[in-house]
C-alpha positions in Angstrom: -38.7 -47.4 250.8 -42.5 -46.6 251.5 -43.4 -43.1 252.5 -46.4 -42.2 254.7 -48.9 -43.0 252.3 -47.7 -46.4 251.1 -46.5 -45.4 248.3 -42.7 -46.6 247.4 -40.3 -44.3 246.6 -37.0 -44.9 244.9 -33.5 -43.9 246.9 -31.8 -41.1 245.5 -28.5 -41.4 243.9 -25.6 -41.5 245.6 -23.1 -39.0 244.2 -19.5 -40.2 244.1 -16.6 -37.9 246.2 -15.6 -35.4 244.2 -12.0 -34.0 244.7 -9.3 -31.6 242.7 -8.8 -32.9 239.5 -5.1 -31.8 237.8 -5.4 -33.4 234.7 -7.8 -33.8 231.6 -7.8 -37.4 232.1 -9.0 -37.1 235.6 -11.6 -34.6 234.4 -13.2 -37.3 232.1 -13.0 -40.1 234.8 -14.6 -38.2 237.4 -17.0 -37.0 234.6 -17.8 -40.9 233.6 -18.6 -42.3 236.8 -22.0 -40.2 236.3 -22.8 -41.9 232.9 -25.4 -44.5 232.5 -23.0 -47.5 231.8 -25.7 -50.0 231.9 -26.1 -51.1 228.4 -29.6 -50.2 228.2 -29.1 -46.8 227.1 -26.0 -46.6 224.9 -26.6 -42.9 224.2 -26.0 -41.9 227.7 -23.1 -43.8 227.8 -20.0 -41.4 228.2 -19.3 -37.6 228.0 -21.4 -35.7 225.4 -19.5 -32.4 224.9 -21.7 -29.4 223.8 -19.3 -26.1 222.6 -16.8 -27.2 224.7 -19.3 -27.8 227.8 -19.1 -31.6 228.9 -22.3 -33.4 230.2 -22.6 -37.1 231.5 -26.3 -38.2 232.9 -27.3 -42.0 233.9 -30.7 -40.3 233.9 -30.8 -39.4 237.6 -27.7 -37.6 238.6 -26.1 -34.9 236.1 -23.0 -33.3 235.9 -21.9 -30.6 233.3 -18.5 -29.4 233.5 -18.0 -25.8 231.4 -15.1 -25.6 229.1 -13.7 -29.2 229.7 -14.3 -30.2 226.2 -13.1 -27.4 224.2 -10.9 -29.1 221.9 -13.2 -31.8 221.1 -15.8 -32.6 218.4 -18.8 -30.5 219.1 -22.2 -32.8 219.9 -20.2 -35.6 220.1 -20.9 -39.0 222.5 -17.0 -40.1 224.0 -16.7 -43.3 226.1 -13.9 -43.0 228.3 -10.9 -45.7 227.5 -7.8 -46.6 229.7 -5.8 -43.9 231.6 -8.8 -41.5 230.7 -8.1 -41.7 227.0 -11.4 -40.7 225.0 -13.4 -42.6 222.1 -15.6 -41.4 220.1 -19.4 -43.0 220.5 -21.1 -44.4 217.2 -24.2 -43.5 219.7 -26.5 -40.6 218.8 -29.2 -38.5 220.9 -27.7 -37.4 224.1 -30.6 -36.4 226.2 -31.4 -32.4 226.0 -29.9 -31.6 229.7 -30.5 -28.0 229.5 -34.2 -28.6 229.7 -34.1 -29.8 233.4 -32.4 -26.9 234.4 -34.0 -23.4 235.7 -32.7 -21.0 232.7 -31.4 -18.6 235.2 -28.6 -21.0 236.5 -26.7 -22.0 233.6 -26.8 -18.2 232.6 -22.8 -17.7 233.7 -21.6 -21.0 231.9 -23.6 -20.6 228.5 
């Protein structure tokens, strides 16, 4: 897509529907559909969890999802298996998400 100028712009990402999840598995699912699953970037590939706050990024659309990951490995990369079963990744250097957002909106989750 071109704007006024000429110059082309990429579409933004579509974000999937989001309903009311009930279960953990359903949490991680929903959660994975915003990882890069691509290849190219295997360290954005799954659910990092951060003290129990989960993050998934395909470098364009984020989602972070406070205390889903509570009882998991801290700074760990999980690929989502079958029926929402999760794996730990032998990938390292999730991305640093907090940095692209404003400090005072992550103030109530943190």
């Amino acid at each position: 897509m071109q704007d006024r100028i000429g110059i082309i712009r990429k579409e933004p990402t579509r974000v999937p529907k989001i309903k009311q999840t009930k279960t953990p598995a359903e949490v991680y699912n929903l959660a994975y559909k915003f990882a890069d699953r691509s290849g190219i970037r295997p360290n954005m590939d799954g659910l990092f969890n951060d003290a129990g706050t989960l993050a998934a990024t395909d470098g364009e659309a984020l989602i972070i999802i406070p205390n889903a990951g509570t009882n998991l490995k801290d700074q760990t990369l999980y690929k989502v298996g079958k029926d929402g079963v999760l794996q730990e990744s032998k990938a390292s250097g999730f991305p640093q998400y907090k940095n692209v957002i404003p400090q005072d909106s992550y103030r109530d989750w943190e």
